[in-house]
N, C-alpha and C positions, 0 to 999 in steps of 0.2 A: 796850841797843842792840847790845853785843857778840857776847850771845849771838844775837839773830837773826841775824846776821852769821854765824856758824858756824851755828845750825843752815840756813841758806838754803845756803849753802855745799853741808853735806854733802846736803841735799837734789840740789842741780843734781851733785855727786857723782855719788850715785849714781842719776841719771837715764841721766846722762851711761855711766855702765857699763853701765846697761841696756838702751843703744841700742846699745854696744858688740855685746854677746853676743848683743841680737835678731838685728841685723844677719849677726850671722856664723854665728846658728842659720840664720836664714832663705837667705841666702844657700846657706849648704848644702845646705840644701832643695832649693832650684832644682837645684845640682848632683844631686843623687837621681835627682830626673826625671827622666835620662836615662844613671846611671851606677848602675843601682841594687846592683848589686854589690860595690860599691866597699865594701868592711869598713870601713877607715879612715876615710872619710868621714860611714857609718853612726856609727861611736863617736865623732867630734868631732860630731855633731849631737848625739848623745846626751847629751854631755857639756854642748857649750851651749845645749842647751835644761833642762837641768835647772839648769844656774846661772841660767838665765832664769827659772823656778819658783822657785828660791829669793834671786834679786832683787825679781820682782814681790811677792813675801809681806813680805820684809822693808820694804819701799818701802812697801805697805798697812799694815802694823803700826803703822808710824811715820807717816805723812800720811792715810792713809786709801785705799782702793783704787785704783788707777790706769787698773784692765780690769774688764770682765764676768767675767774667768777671777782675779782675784785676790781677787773677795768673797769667794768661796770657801777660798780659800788662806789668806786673815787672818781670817775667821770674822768681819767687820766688817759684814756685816748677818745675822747669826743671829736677833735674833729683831724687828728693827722692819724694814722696807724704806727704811735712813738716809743710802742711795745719795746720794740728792740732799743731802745735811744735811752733805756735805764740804764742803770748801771748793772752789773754781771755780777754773782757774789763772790767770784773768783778774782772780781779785779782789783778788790783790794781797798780800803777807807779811803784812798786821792780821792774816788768818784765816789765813795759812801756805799762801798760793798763791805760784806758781812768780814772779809780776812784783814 
């Protein structure tokens, strides 16, 4: 029981950092829109969306995709289409969903 305990843990972890960094990619973003010169703000995009690339992959490695853009990244459907054959977040820690 411990260990689900920790691994559920680190899971909402690092869910939790990856809404961080989305957040502050994306936010950035918007600021683009309309400062698009801005260097500074160019390289902290760049910087948190590449920590975004390598959350989303390590978050697939470890539970299974999260996005359409992280099959790719964790190579977790190369050769069946086993999208669907993850677990649901709704199903609950048996299967290693998020409830």
């Amino acid at each position: 029981m411990r260990n689900q305990r920790c691994t559920a843990r680190n899971k909402e972890q690092l869910l939790h950092q990856l809404d961080l960094v989305s957040f502050a990619a994306y936010d950035t973003l918007l600021y683009l829109d309309t400062h698009p010169d801005d260097e500074k703000a160019c390289d902290y995009f760049r910087e948190h969306n590449k920590m975004r690339r390598e959350l989303l992959k390590e978050y697939a490695d470890q539970y299974g995709p999260l996005t359409l853009d992280s099959m790719e990244l964790s190579g977790a459907c190369d050769s069946d289409w086993d999208w669907v054959m993850q677990p649901w977040p709704w199903e609950g820690s048996r299967k290693g969903g998020c409830c």
